[in-house]
C-alpha positions in Angstrom: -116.1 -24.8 -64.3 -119.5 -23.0 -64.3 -119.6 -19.4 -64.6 -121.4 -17.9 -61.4 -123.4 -14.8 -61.8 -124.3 -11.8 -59.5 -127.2 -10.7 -58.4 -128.4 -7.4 -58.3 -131.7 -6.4 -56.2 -134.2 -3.9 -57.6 -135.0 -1.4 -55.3 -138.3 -2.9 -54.8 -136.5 -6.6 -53.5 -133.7 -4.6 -51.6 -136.6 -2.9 -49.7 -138.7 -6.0 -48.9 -135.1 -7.6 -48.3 -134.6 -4.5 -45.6 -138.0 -5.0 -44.3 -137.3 -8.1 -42.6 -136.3 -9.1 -38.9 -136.2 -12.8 -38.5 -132.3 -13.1 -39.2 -132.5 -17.0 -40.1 -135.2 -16.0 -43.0 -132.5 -13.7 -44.3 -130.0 -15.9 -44.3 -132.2 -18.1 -46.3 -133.2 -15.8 -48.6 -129.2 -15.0 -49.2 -128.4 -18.6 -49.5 -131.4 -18.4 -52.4 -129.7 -15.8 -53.9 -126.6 -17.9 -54.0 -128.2 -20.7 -55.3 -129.9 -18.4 -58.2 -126.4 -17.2 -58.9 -124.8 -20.7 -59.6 -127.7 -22.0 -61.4 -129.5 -18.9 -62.6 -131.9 -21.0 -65.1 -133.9 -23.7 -62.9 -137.4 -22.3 -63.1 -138.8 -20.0 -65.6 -142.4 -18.7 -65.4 -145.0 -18.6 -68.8 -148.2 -16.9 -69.7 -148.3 -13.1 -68.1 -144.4 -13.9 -66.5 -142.7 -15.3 -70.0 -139.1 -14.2 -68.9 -139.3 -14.0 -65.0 -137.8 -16.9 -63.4 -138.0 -17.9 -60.0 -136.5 -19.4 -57.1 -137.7 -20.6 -53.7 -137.9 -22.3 -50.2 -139.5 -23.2 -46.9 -138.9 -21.8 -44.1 -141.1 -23.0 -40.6 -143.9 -24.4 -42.6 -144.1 -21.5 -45.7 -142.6 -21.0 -48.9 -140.6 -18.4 -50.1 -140.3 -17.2 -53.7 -137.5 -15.0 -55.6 -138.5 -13.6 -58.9 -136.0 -12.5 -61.3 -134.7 -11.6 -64.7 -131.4 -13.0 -66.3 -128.9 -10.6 -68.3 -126.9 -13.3 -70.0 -124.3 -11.1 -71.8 -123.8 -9.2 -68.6 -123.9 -12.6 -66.4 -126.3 -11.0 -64.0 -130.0 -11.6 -62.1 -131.7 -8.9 -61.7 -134.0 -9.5 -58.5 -137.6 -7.9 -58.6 -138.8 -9.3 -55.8 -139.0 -11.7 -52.6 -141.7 -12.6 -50.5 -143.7 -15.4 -49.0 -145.9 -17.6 -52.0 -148.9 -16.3 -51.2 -150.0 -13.6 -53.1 -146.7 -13.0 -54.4 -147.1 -13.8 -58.5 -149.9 -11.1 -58.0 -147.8 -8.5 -56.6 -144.8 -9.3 -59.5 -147.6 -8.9 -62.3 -149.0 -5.8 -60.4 -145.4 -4.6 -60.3 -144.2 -5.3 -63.9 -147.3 -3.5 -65.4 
């Protein structure tokens, strides 16, 4: 059996989480959530982002992206953000500077 992990938003994520109205995208953006926490290590980012991994989705026609870092001894994701694709690897960079 596969250990799940939990997730944790940032204050930054939790506020762009709190920012949305469109219930089905939040839903969606949950079930990503669950998805990072059963198989926290799918996607990992290089260059400027070594150590952010990512996650996403579409959802009517756009992609959705959620960044994160993985605390393997604690067994935890530590969400930075979530957001539509465009622009979004910007704004982590911006963000992690």
């Amino acid at each position: 059996m596969r250990t799940m992990y939990k997730a944790v938003l940032l204050p930054r994520a939790e506020k762009q989480l709190r920012k949305l109205r469109d219930q089905q995208l939040i839903r969606e953006f949950r079930e990503c959530l669950r998805e990072v926490c059963e198989q926290p290590f799918r996607r990992s980012k290089v260059g400027d982002l070594q150590g952010v991994w990512a996650h996403g989705f579409s959802y009517r026609c756009t992609s959705y992206r959620v960044a994160y870092f993985i605390d393997r001894e604690e067994q935890t994701v530590y969400v930075i953000g979530l957001g539509s694709h465009e622009g979004f690897w910007e704004e982590i960079k911006r963000y992690l500077k």
